[in-house]
mmCIF file of the N, C-alpha and C atoms, coordinates in Angstrom:
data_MODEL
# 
_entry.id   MODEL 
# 
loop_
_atom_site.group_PDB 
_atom_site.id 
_atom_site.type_symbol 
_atom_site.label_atom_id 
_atom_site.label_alt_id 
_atom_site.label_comp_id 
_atom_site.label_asym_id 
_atom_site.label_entity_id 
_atom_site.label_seq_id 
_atom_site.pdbx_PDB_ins_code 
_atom_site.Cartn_x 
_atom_site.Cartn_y 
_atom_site.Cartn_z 
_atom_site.occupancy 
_atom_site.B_iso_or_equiv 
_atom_site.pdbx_formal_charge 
_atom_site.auth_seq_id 
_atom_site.auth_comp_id 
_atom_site.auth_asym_id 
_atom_site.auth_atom_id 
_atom_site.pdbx_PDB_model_num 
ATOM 1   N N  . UNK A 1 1  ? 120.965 35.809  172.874 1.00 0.00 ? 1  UNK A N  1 
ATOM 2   C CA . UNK A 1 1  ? 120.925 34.674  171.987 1.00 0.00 ? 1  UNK A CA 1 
ATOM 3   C C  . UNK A 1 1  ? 120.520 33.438  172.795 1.00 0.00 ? 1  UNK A C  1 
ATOM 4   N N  . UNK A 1 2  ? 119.374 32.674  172.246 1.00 0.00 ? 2  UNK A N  1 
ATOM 5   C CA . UNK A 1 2  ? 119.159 31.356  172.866 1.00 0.00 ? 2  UNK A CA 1 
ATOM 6   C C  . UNK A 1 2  ? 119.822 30.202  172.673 1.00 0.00 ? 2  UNK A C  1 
ATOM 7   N N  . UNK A 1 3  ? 120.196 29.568  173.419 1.00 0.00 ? 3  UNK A N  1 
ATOM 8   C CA . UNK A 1 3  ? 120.754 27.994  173.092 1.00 0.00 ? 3  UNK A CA 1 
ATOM 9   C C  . UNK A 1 3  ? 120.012 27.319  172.746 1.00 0.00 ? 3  UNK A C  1 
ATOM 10  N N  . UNK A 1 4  ? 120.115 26.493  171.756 1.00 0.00 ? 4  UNK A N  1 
ATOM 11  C CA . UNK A 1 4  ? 118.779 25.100  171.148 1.00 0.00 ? 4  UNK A CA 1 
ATOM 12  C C  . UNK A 1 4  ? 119.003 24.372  172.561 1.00 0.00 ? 4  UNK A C  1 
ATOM 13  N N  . UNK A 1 5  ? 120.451 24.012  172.894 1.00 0.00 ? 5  UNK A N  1 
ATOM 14  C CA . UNK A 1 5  ? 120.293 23.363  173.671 1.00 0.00 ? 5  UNK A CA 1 
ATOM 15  C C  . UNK A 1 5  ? 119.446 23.397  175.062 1.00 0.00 ? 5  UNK A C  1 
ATOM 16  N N  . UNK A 1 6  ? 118.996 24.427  175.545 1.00 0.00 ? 6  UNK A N  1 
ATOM 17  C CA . UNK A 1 6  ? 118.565 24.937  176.659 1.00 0.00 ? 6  UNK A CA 1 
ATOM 18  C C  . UNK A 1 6  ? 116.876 24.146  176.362 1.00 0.00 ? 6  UNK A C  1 
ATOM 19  N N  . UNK A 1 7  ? 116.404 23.897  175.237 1.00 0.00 ? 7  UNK A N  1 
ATOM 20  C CA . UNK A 1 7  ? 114.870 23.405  175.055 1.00 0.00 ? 7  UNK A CA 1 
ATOM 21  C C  . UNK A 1 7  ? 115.591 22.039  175.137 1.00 0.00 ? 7  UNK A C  1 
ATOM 22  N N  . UNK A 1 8  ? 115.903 21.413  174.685 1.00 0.00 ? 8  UNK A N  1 
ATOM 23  C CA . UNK A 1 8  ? 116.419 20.400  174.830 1.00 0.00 ? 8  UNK A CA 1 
ATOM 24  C C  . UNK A 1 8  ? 116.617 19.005  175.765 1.00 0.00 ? 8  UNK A C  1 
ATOM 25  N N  . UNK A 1 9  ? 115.636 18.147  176.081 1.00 0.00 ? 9  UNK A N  1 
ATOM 26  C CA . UNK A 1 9  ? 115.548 17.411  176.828 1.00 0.00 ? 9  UNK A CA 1 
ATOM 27  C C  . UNK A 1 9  ? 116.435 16.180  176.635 1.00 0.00 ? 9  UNK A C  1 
ATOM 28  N N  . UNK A 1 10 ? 117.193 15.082  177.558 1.00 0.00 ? 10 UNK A N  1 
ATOM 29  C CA . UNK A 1 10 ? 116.786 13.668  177.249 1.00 0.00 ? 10 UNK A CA 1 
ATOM 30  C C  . UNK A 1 10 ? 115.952 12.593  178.041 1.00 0.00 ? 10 UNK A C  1 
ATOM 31  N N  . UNK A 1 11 ? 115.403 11.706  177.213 1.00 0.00 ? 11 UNK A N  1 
ATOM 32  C CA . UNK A 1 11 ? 114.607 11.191  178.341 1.00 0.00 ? 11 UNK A CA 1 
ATOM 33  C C  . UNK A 1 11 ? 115.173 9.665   178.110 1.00 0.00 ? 11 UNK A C  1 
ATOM 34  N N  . UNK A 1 12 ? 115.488 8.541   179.339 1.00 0.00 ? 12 UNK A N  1 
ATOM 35  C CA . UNK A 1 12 ? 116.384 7.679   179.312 1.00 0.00 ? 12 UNK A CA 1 
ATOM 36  C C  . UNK A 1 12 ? 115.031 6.508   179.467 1.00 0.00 ? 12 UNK A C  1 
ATOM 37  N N  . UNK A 1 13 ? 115.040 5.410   178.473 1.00 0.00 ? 13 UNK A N  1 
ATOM 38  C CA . UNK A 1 13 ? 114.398 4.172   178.715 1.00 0.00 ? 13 UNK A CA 1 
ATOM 39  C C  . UNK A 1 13 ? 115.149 2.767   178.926 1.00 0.00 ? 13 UNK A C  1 
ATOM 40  N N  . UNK A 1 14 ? 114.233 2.052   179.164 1.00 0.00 ? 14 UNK A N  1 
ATOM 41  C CA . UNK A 1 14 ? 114.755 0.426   179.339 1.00 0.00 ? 14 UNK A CA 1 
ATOM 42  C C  . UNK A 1 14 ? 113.386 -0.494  179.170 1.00 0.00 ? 14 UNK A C  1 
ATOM 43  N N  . UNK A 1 15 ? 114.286 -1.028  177.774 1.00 0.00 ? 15 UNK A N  1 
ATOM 44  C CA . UNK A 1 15 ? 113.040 -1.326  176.896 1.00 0.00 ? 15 UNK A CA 1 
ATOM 45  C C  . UNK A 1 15 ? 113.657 -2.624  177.199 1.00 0.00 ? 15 UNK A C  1 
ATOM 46  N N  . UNK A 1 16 ? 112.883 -3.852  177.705 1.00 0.00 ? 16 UNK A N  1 
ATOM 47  C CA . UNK A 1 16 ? 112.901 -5.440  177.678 1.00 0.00 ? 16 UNK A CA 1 
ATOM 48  C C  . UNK A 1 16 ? 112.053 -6.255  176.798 1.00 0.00 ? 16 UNK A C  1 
ATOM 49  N N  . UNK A 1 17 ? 113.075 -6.732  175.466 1.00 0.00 ? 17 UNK A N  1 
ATOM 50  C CA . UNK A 1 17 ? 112.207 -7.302  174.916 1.00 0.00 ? 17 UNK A CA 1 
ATOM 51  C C  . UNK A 1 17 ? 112.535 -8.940  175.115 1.00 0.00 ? 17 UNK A C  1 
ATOM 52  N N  . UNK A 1 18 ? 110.783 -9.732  175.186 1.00 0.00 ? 18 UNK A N  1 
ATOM 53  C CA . UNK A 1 18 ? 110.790 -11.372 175.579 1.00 0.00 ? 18 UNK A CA 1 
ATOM 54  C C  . UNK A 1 18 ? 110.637 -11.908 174.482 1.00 0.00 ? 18 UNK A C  1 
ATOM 55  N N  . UNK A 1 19 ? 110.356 -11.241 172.934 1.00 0.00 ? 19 UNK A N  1 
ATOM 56  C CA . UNK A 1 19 ? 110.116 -12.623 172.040 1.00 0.00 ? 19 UNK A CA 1 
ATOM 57  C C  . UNK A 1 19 ? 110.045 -11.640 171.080 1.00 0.00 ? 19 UNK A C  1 
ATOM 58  N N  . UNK A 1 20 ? 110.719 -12.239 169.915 1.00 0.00 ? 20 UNK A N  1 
ATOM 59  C CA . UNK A 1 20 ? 110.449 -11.482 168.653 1.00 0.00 ? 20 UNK A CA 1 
ATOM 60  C C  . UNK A 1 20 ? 110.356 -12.443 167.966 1.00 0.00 ? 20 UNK A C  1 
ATOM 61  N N  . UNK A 1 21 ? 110.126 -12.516 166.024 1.00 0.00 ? 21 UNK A N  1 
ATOM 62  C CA . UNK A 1 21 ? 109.971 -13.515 164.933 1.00 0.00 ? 21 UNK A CA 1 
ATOM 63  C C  . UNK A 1 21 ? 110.641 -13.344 164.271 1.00 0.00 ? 21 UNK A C  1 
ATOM 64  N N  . UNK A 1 22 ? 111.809 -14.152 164.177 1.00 0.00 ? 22 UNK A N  1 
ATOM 65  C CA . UNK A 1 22 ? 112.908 -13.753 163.425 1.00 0.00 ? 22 UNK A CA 1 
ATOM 66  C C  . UNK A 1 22 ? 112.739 -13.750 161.978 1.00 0.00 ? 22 UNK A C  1 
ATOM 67  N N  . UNK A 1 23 ? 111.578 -14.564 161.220 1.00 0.00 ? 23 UNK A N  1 
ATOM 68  C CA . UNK A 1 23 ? 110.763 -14.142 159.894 1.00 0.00 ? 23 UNK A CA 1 
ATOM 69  C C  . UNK A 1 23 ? 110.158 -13.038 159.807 1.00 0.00 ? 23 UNK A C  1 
ATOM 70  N N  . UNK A 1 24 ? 109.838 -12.549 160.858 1.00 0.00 ? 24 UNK A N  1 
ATOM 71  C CA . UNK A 1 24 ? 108.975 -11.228 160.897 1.00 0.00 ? 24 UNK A CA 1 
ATOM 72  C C  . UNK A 1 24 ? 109.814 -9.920  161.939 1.00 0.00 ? 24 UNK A C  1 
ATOM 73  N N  . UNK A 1 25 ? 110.744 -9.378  161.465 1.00 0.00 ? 25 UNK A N  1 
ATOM 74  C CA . UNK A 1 25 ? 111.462 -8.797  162.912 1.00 0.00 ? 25 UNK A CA 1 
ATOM 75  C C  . UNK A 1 25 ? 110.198 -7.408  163.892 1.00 0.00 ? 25 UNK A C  1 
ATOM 76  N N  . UNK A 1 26 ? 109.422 -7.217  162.918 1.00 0.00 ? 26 UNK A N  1 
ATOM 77  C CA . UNK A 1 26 ? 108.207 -5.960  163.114 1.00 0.00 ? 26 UNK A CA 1 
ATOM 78  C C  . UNK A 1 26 ? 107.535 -6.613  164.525 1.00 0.00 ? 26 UNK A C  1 
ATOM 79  N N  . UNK A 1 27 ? 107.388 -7.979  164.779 1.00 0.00 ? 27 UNK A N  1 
ATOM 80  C CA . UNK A 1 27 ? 106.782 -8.800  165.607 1.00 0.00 ? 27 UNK A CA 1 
ATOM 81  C C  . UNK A 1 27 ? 107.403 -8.953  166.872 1.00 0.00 ? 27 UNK A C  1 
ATOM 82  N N  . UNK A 1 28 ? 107.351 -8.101  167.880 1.00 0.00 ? 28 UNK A N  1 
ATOM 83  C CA . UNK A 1 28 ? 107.811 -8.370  169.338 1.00 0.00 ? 28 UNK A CA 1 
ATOM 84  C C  . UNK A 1 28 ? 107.340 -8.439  170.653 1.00 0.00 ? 28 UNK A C  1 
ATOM 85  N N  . UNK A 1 29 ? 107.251 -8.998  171.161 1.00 0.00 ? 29 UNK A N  1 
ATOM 86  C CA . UNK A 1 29 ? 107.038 -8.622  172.437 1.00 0.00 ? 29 UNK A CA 1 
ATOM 87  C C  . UNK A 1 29 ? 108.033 -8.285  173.788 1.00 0.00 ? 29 UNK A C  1 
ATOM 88  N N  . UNK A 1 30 ? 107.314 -7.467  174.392 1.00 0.00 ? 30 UNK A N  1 
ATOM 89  C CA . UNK A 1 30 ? 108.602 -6.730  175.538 1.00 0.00 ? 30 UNK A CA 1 
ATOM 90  C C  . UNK A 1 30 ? 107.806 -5.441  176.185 1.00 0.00 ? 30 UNK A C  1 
ATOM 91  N N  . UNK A 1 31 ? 108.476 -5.050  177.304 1.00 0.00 ? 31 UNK A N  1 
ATOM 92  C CA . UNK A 1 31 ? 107.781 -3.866  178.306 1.00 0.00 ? 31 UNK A CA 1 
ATOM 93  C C  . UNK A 1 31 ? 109.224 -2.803  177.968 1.00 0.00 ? 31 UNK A C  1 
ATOM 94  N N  . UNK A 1 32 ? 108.479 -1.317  178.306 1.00 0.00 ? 32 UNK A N  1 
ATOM 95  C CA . UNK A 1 32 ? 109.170 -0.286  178.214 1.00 0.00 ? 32 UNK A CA 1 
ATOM 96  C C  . UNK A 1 32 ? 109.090 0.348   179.486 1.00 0.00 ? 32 UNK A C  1 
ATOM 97  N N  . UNK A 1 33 ? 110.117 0.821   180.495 1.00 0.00 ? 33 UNK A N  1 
ATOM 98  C CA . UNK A 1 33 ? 109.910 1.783   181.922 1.00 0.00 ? 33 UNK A CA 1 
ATOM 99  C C  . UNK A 1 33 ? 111.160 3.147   181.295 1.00 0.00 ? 33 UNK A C  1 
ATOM 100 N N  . UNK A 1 34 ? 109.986 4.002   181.566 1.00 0.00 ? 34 UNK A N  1 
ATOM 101 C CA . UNK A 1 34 ? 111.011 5.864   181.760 1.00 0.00 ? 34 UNK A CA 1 
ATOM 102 C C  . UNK A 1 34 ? 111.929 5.152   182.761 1.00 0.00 ? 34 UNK A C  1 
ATOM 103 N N  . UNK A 1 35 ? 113.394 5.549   182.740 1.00 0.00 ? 35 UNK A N  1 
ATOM 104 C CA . UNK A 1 35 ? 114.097 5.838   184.248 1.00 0.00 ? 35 UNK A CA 1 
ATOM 105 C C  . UNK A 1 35 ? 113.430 6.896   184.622 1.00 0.00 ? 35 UNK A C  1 
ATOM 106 N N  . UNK A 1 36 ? 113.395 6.798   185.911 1.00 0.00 ? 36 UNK A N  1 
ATOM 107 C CA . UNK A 1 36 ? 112.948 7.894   186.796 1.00 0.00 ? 36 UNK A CA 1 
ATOM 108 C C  . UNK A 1 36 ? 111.087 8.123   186.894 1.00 0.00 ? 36 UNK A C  1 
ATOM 109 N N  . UNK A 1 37 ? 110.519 7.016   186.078 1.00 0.00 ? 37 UNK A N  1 
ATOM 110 C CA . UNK A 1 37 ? 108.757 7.157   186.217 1.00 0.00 ? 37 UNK A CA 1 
ATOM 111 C C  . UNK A 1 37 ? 108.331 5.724   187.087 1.00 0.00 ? 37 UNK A C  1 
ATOM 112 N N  . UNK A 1 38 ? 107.686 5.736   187.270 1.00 0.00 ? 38 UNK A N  1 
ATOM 113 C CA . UNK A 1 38 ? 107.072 4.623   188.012 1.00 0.00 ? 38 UNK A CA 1 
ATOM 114 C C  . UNK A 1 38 ? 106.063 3.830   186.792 1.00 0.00 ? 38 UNK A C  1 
ATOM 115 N N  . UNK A 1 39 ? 105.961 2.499   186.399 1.00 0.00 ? 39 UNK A N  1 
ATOM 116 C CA . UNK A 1 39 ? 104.829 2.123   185.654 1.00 0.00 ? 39 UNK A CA 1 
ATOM 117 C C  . UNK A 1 39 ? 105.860 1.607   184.703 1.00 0.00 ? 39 UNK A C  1 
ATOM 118 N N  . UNK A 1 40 ? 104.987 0.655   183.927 1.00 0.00 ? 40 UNK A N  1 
ATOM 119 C CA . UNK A 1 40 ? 105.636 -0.191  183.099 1.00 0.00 ? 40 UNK A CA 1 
ATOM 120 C C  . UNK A 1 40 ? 104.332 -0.239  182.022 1.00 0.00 ? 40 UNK A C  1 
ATOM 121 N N  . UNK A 1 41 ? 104.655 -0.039  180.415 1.00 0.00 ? 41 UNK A N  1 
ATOM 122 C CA . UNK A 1 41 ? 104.058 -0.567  179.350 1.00 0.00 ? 41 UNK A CA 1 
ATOM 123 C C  . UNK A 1 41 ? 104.349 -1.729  178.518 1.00 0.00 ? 41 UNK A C  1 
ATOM 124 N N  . UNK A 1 42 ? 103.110 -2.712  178.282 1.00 0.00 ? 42 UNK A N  1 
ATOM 125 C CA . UNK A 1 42 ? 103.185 -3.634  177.231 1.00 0.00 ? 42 UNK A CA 1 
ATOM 126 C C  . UNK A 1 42 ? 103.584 -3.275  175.750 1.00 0.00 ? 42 UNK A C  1 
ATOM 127 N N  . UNK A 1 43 ? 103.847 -3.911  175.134 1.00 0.00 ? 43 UNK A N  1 
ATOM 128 C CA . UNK A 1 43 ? 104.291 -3.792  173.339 1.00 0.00 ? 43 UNK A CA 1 
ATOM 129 C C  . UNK A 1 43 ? 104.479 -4.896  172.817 1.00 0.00 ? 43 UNK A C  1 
ATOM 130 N N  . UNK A 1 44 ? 103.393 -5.133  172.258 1.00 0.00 ? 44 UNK A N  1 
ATOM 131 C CA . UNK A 1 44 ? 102.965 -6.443  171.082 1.00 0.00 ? 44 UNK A CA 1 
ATOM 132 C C  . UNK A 1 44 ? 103.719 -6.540  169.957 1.00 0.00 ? 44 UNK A C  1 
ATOM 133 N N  . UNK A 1 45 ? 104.415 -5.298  169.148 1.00 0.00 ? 45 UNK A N  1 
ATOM 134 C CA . UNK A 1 45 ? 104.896 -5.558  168.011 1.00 0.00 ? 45 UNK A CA 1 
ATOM 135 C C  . UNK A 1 45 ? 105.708 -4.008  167.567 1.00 0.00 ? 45 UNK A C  1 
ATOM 136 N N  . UNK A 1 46 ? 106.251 -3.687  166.850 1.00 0.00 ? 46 UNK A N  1 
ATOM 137 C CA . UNK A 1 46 ? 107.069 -2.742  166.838 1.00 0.00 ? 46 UNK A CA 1 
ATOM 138 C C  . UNK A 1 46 ? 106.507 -0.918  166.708 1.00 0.00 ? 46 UNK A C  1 
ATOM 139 N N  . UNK A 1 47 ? 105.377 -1.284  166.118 1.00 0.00 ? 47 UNK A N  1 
ATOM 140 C CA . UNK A 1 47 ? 104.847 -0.176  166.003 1.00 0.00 ? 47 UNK A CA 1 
ATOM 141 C C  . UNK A 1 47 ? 103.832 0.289   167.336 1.00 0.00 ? 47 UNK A C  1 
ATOM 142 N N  . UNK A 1 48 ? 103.810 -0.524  168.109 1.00 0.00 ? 48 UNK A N  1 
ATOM 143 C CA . UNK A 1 48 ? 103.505 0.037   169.442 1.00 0.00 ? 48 UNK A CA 1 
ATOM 144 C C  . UNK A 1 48 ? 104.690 0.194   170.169 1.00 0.00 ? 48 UNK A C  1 
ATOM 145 N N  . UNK A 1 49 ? 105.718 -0.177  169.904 1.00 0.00 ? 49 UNK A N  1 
ATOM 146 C CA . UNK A 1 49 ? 106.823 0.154   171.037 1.00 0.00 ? 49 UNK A CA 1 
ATOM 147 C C  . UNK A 1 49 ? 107.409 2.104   170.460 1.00 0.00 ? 49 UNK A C  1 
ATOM 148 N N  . UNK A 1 50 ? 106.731 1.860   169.232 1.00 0.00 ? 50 UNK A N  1 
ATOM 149 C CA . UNK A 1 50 ? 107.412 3.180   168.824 1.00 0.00 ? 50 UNK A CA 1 
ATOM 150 C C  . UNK A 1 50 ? 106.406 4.556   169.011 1.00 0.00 ? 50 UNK A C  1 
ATOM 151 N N  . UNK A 1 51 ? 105.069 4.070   169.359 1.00 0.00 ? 51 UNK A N  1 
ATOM 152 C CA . UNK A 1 51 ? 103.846 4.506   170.078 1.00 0.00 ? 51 UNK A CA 1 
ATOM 153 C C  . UNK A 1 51 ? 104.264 5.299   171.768 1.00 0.00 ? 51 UNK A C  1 
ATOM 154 N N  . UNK A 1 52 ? 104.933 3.956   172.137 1.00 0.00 ? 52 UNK A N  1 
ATOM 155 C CA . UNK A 1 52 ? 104.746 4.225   173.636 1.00 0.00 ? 52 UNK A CA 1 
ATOM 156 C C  . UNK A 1 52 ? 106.018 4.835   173.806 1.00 0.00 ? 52 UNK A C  1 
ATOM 157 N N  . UNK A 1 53 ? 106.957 4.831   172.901 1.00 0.00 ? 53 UNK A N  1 
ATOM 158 C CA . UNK A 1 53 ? 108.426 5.583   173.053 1.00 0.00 ? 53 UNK A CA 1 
ATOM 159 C C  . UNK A 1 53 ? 108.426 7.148   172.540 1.00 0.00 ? 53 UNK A C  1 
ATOM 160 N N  . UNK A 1 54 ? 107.677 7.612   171.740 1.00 0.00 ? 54 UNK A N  1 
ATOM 161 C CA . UNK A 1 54 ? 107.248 8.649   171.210 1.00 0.00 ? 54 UNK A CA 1 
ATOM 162 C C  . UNK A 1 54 ? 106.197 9.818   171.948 1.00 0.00 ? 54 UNK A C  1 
ATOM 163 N N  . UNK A 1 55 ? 105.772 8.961   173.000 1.00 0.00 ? 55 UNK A N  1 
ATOM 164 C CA . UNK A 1 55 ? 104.182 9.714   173.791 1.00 0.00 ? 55 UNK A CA 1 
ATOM 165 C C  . UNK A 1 55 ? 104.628 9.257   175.148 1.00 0.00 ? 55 UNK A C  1 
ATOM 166 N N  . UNK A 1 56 ? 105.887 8.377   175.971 1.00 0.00 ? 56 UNK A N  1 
ATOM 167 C CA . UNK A 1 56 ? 105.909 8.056   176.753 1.00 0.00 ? 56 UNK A CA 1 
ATOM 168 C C  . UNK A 1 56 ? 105.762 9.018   178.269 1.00 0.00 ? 56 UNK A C  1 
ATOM 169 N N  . UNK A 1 57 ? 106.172 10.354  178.169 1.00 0.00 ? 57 UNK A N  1 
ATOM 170 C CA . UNK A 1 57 ? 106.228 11.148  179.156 1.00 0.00 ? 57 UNK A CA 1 
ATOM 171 C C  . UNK A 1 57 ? 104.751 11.158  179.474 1.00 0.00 ? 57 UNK A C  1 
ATOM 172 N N  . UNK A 1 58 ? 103.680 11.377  178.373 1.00 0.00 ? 58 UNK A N  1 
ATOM 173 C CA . UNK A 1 58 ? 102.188 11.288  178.975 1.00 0.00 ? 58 UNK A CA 1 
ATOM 174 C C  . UNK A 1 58 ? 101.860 9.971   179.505 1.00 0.00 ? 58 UNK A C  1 
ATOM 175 N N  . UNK A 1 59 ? 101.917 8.784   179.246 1.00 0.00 ? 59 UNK A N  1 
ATOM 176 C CA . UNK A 1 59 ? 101.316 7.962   179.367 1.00 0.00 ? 59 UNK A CA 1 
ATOM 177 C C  . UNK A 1 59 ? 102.046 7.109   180.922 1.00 0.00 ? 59 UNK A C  1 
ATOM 178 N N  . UNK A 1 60 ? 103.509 7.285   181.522 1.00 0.00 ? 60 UNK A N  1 
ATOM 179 C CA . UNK A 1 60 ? 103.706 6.466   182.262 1.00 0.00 ? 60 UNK A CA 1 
ATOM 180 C C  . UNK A 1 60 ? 103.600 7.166   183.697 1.00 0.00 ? 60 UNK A C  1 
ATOM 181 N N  . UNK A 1 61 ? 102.967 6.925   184.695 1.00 0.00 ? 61 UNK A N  1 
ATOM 182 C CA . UNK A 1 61 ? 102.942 7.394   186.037 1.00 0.00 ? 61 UNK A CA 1 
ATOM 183 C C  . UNK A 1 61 ? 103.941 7.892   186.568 1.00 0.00 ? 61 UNK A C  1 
ATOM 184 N N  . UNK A 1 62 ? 104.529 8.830   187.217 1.00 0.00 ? 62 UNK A N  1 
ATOM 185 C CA . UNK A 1 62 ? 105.448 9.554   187.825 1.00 0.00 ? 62 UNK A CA 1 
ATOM 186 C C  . UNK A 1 62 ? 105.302 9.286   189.213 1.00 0.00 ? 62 UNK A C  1 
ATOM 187 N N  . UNK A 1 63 ? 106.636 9.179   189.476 1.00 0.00 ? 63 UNK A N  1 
ATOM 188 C CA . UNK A 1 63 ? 106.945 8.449   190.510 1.00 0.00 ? 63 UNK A CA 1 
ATOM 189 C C  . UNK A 1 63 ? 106.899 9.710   191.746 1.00 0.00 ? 63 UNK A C  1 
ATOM 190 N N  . UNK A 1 64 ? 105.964 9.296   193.110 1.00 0.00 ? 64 UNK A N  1 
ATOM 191 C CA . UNK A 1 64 ? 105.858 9.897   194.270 1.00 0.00 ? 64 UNK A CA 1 
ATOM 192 C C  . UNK A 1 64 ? 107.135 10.787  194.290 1.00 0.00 ? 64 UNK A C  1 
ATOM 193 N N  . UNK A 1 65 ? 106.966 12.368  194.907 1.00 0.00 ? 65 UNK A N  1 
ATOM 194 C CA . UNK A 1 65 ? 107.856 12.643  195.357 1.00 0.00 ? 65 UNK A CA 1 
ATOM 195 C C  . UNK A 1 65 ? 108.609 13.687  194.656 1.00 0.00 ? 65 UNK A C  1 
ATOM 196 N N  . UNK A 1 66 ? 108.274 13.569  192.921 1.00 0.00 ? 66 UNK A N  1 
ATOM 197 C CA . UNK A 1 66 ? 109.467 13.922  191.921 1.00 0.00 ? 66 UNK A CA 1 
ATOM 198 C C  . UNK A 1 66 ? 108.107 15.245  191.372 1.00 0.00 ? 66 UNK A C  1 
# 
């Protein structure tokens, strides 16, 4: 018998956001870093933060070593 849990990943972020519109909350700006990747992404507004949080394992550089 397989465990679900055994496929089962988590992957840990630290999302900094510098400015949002409090008329508009969809409107933010802020950077996202994997723990444990090297590289940092921009995010203009909410639907790119949910872009780069969703696809992040491809897109952020891995850190020397790992």
């Amino acid at each position: 018998m397989t465990n679900k849990m055994d496929s089962f990943s988590i992957d840990n972020y630290i999302v900094r956001i510098y400015r949002w519109d409090n008329d508009n909350p969809r409107r933010l700006v802020g950077v996202v870093e994997q723990v444990g990747l090297q590289g940092k992404l921009a995010f203009h507004n909410l639907d790119e933060l949910w872009t780069i949080l969703s696809s992040a394992r491809s897109k952020l550089p891995r850190k020397k070593g790992r």
